[in-house]
C-alpha positions in Angstrom: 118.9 66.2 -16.1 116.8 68.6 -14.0 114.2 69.0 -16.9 114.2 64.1 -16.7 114.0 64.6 -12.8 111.1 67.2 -12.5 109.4 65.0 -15.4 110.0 61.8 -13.7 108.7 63.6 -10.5 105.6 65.1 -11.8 105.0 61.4 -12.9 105.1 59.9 -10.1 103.0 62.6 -8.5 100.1 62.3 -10.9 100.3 58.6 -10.6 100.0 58.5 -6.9 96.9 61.0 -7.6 95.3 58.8 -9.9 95.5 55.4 -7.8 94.3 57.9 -4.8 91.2 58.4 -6.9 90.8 54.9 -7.9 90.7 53.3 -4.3 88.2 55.7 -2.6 85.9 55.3 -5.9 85.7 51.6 -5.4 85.7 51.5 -1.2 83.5 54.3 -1.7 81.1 52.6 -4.0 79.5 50.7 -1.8 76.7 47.8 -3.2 73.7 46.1 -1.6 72.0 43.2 -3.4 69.3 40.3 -2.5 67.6 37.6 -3.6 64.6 35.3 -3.0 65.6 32.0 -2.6 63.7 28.4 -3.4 62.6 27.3 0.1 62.7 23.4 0.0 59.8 20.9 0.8 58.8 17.5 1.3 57.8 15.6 -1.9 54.0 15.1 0.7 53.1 18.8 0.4 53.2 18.8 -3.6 50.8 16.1 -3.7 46.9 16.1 -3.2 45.5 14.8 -0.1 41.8 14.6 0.8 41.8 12.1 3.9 41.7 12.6 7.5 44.3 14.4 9.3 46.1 12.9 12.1 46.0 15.2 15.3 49.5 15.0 16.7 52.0 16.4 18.9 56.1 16.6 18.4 57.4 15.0 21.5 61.2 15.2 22.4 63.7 15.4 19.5 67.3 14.8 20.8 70.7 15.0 19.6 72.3 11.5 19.9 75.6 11.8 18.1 78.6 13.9 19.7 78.1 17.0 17.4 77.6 20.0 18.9 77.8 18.1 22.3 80.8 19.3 23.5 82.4 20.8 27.0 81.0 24.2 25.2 77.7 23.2 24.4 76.5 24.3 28.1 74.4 21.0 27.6 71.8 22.8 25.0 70.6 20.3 22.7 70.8 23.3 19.6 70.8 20.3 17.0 67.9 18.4 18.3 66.1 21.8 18.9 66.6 22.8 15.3 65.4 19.6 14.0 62.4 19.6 16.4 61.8 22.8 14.6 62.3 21.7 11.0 59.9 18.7 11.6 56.7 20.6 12.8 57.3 22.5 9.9 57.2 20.0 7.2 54.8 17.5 9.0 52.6 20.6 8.9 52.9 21.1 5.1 52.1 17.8 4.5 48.3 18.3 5.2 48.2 15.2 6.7 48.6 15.9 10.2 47.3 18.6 12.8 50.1 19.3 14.5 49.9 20.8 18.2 51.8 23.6 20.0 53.1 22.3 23.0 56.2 24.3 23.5 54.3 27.9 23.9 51.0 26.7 26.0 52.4 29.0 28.7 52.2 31.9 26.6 49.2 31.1 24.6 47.2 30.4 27.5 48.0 33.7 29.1 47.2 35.6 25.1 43.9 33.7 25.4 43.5 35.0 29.4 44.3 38.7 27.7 41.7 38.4 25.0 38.7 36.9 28.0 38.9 33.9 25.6 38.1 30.0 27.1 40.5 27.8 26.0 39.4 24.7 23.9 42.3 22.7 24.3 42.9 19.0 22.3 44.4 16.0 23.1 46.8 14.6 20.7 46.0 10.7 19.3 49.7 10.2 18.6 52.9 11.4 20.0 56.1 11.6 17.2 59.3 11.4 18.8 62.6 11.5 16.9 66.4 11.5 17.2 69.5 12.6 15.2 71.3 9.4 15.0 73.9 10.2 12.6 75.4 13.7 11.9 79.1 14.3 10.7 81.1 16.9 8.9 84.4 16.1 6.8 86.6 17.6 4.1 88.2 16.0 1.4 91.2 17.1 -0.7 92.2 16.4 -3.9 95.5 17.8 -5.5 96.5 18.0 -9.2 99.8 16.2 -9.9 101.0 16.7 -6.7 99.3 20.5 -5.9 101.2 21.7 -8.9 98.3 22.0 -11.3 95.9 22.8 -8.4 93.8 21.4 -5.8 90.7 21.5 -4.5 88.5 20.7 -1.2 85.0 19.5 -0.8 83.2 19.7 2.1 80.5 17.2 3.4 77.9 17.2 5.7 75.8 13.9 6.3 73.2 13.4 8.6 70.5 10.7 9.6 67.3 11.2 11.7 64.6 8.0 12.9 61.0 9.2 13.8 58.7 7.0 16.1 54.9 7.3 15.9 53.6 7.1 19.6 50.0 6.2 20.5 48.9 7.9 23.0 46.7 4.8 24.7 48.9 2.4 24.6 52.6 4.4 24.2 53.0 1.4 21.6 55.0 2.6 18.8 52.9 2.1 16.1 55.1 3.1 13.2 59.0 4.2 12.5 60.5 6.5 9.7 64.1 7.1 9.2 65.7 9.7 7.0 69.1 10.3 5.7 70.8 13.2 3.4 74.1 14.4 2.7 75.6 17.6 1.3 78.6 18.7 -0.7 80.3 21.7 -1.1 83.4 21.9 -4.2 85.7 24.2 -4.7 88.6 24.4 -7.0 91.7 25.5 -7.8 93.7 25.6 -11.1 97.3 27.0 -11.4 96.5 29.8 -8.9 93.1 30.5 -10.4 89.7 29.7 -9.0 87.6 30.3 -5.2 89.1 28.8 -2.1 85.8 28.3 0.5 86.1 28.8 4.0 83.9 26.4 6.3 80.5 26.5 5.7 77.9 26.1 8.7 74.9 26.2 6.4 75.8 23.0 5.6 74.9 21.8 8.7 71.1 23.3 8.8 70.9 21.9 4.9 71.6 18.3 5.5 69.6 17.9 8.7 66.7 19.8 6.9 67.4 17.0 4.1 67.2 13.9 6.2 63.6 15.2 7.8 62.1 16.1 4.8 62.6 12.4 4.0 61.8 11.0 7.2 58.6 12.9 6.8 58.2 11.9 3.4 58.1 7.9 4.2 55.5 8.6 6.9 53.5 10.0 4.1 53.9 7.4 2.0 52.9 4.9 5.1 49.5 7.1 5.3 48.7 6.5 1.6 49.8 3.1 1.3 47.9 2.5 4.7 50.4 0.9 6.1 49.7 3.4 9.2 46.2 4.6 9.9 46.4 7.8 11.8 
């Protein structure tokens, strides 16, 4: 009985040594890994354009829906000043437009004061102006007879966003666009097995980013078409 006991124990005693061994090699072995990813563009700045460029300005880009509008907000339009953002961006990539800085003129016109350069400033010929009409999350569950099977969840993000073409002579708005994506993310869960997603945010910059690049992409198409004449 002693000789089963001191066995037993020297068992135990290597075994707790082994899974000692095991947990601070994998804690210790710590991993790093990235990856370039695709950054998306409008369907405008893959195709050739030789005509003249519109010299423009992004006016004010607001946030009209109640997302990211609430009592904690501390009345920041973050939304609207992401899609402002997102807009220059792709209107820029276009080639069809010169788009203007007029967010920074403070501190460009004291880097020009710095350098003993004369500014050379340019009026815009039309104004663009935009809103996020439409922007919404929700999640949707599905459950295998009755969560028995499994179950899974998808996340949605949808959102819609109207540009206005302003000219600057008249402030007549010579030409609308209007844009509108949506985003989904699945996960799923079969009897116990699979990945359970926690909420997203990502979702939210995907989906507006979406909707511009297709607001931007029908002005384009108006330019080509003429249908608007910058």
């Amino acid at each position: 009985m002693r000789y089963l006991f001191h066995s037993n124990h020297v068992k135990a005693l290597v075994f707790s040594f082994v899974s000692a061994l095991f947990f601070l090699f994998v804690t210790g072995c710590v991993t790093e890994s990235n990856k370039s990813l695709a950054v998306q563009q409008t369907q405008a700045s893959k195709s050739v354009y030789s005509g003249p460029r519109s010299t423009i300005a992004v006016g004010n880009f607001d946030n009209r829906t109640s997302f990211q509008r609430g009592i904690f907000s501390e009345g920041e339009d973050r939304l609207g000043g992401q899609a402002k953002t997102i807009l220059i961006t792709h209107l820029s990539q276009t080639n069809r437009f010169t788009v203007l800085d007029r967010d920074n003129m403070e501190q460009i016109r004291r880097e020009a004061q710095i350098r003993g350069e004369t500014q050379n400033l340019i009026g815009a010929s039309h104004v663009i102006t935009g809103d996020v009409s439409e922007f919404g999350r929700r999640e949707v569950t599905n459950r295998a007879l009755f969560g028995v099977a499994g179950r899974g969840k998808q996340q949605v993000a949808y959102s819609k966003v109207n540009l206005n073409v302003v000219d600057i002579r008249t402030s007549a708005v010579v030409y609308t666009a209007s844009g509108a994506g949506e985003y989904a993310l699945n996960d799923q869960e079969i009897l116990g097995f699979g990945s359970t997603a926690g909420y997203d945010s990502t979702l939210n910059g995907k989906v507006l980013d979406l909707a511009i690049r297709e607001a931007v992409d029908r002005l384009a198409e108006a330019i080509d078409s003429g249908a608007w004449k910058p």
